[in-house]
N, C-alpha and C positions, 0 to 999 in steps of 0.2 A: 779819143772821143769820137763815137759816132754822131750824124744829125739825123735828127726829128723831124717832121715835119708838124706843126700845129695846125689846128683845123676849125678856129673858133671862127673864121670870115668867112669859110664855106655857109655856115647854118646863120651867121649875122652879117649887121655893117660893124666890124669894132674896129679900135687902134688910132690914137689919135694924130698919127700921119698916114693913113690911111684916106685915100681921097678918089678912091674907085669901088666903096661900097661891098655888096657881098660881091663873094664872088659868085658866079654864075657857074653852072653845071658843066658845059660844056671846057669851060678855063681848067675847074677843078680836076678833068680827066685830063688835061692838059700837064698840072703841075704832077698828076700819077705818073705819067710818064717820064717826067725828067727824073724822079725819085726814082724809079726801074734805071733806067740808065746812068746814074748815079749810085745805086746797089743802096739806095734810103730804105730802111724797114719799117722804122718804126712810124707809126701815125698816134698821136695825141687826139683823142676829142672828148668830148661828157655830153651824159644826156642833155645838160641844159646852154647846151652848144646850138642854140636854135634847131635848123632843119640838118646842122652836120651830120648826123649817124646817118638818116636820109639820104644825101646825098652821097656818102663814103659809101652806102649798099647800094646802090645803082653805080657805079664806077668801080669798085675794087675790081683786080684780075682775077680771075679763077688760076693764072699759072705764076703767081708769085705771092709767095709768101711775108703779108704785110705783118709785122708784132704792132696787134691793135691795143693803145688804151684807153680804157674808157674812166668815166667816175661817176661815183653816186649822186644822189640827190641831195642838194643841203636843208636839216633838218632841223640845225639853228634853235636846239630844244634847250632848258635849262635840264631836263629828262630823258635819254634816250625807253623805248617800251619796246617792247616783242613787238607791235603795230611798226613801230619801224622797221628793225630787224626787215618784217615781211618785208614792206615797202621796198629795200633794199633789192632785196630779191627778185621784188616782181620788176623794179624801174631795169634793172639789168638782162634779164629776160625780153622786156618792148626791146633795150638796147642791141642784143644780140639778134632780133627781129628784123630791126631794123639796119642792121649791119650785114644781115643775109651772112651773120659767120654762125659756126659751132659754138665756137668759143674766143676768150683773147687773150692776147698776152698780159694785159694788165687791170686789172682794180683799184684805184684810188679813191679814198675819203676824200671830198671835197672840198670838204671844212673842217678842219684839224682838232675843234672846239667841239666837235661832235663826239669822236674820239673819248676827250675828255672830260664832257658831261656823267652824269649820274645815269648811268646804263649803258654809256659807250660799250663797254665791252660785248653788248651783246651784238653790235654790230660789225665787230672781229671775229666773235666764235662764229657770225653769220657766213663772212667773207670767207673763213676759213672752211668751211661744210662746202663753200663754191669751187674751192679749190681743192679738197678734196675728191668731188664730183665730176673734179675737168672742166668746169665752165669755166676756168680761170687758170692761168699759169702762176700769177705773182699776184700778189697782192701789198695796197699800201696806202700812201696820204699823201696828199697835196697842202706843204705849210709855206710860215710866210716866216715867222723867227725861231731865233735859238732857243725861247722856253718852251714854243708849242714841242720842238724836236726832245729835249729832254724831258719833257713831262710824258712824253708818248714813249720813248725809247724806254724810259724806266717799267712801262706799263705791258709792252707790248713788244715780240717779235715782227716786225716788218722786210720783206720783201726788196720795195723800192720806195725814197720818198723824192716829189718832184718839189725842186726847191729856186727859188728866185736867187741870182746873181747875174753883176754887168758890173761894166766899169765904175759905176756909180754907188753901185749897191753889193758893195764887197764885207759886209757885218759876215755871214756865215764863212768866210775865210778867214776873216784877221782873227773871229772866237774861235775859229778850231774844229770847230762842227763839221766841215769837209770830211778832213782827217780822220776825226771820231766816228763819223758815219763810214767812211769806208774800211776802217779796222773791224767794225762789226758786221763787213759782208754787205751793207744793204747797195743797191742799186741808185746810184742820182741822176736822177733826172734835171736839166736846168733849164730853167723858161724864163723868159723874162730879159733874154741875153738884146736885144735893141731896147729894150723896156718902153713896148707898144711903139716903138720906131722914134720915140723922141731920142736916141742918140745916132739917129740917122738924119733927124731934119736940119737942114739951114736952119743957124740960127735966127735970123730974122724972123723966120716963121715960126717960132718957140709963141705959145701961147700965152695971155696975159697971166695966167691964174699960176704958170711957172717962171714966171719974171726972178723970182729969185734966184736960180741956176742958172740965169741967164749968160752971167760973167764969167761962172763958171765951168760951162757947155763952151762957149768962147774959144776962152784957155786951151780948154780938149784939145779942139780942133786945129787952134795952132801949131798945140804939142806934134799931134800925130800927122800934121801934117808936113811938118818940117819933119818927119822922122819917114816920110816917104809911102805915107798910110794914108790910104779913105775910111771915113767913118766906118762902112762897113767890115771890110780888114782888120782894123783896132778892132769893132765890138766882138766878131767873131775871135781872133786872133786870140784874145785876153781870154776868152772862155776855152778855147781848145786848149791852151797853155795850163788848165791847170787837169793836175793829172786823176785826183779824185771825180770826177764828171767822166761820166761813161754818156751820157748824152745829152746834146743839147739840142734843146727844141726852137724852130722858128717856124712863126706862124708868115706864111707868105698870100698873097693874092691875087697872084698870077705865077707862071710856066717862068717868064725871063727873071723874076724876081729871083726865085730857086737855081735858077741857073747862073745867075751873079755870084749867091752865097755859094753853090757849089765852085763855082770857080774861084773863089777866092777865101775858101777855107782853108787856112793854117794857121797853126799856133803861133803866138809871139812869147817867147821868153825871154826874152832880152831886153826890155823895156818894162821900166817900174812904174806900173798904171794906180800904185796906194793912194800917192794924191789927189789921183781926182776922185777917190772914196769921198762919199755924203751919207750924213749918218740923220736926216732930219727924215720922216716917215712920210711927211708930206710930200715931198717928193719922190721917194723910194717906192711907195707904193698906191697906185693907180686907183683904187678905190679909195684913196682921199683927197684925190684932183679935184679943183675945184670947176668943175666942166659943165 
């Protein structure tokens, strides 16, 4: 497994251990550089990544070759219409603009729901006329479960899809999804591997609204800690280990944060991390936090 680097705290404040706000201009040329000396290709962002594409075209290298991806805009339609499709089009064009690239490595639907709405399709044939064109190498979707993945797989050829797992949130491994996605060639992408840094915080500092994983977060860190592991080693560790993940993405804030996880990226196979699997949504996934 290669890393990613994410780029949604360049263009905002996000992450709910996050406690230094956006990053600043000056930092983010910072973290390009340990990614260069690190041999990191890949960059993650999307238009609606605030000022990220912004700031990623005023710092890219001109003598290193980053695999950029970006994603659409969410169009959240019960309809998708040709008015999108363009939309599509043009939001990727500002993107490319503002990215001061040609083109990029990657295309992702942003919202999996889109896909699957009543005209989705035309914003597949659209992606694919982009990559046909060169504006695009791969194209694909950003999902969150195993029906969005089979309702799309069944519909559609895909490139790469970017999918959520961590110690916590292990549902597209124990179904099979991994497996299946990589028998059919596509490319995974995994985000979500610290899940917005709450399996790196102190637990004390675990917030009210996720008081029920509290005991459980706990536990973890006993576990891994008697087994010779910092949080970060376990999070990473558990996603290197599995072999379908060609890359995993972490969104960082600073140059030392990157240079931690570089330092301390390796696989753990030898430790069975099932049980601290949680299968409640409220926790698993960060747009139902109650924040």
């Amino acid at each position: 497994m290669e890393l990613g680097i994410g780029t949604v705290q360049l263009g905002m404040d996000y992450g709910i251990s996050n406690q230094e706000g956006q990053t600043d201009q000056a930092e983010a040329q910072r973290i390009l550089e340990v990614a260069v000396k690190n041999q990191i290709r890949l960059i993650d962002t999307a238009s609606s990544y605030g000022i990220s594409e912004e700031v990623l075209g005023k710092i890219l290298l001109d003598d290193y070759d980053f695999h950029i991806v970006t994603k659409t805009p969410a169009f959240s339609k019960p309809e998708i219409t040709a008015d999108d499709a363009r939309r599509l089009e043009e939001t990727l064009h500002r993107s490319l603009a503002r990215l001061k690239c040609s083109s990029v490595y990657g295309l992702l639907i942003h919202v999996a729901d889109d896909l699957l709405a009543n005209g989705g399709v035309l914003l597949m044939e659209k992606m694919s006329d982009l990559k046909q064109a060169g504006l695009v190498e791969k194209i694909g979707v950003s999902v969150y479960t195993a029906q969005e993945i089979d309702k799309i797989m069944a519909k559609y050829r895909l490139d790469i899809i970017q999918l959520p797992i961590n110690v916590l949130n292990q549902r597209l491994l124990h179904s099979g999804h991994l497996s299946k996605l990589k028998q059919a060639g596509v490319e995974i992408h995994a985000r979500s591997v610290f899940l917005q840094g709450l399996l790196l915080m102190d637990v004390t500092q675990i917030p009210a609204y996720l008081k029920p994983v509290k005991g459980h977060l706990k536990n973890y860190h006993d576990f891994i800690r008697q087994k010779g592991f910092t949080p970060l080693q376990a999070a990473w560790g558990f996603v290197m280990g599995l072999d379908a993940v060609d890359i995993g993405i972490c969104g960082v804030n600073n140059a030392r944060q990157l240079e931690e996880i570089c330092a301390n990226a390796r696989p753990i196979t030898d430790i069975d991390f099932n049980r601290f699997a949680v299968s409640e949504e409220a926790i698993l996934n960060p747009a139902k936090w109650k924040v």
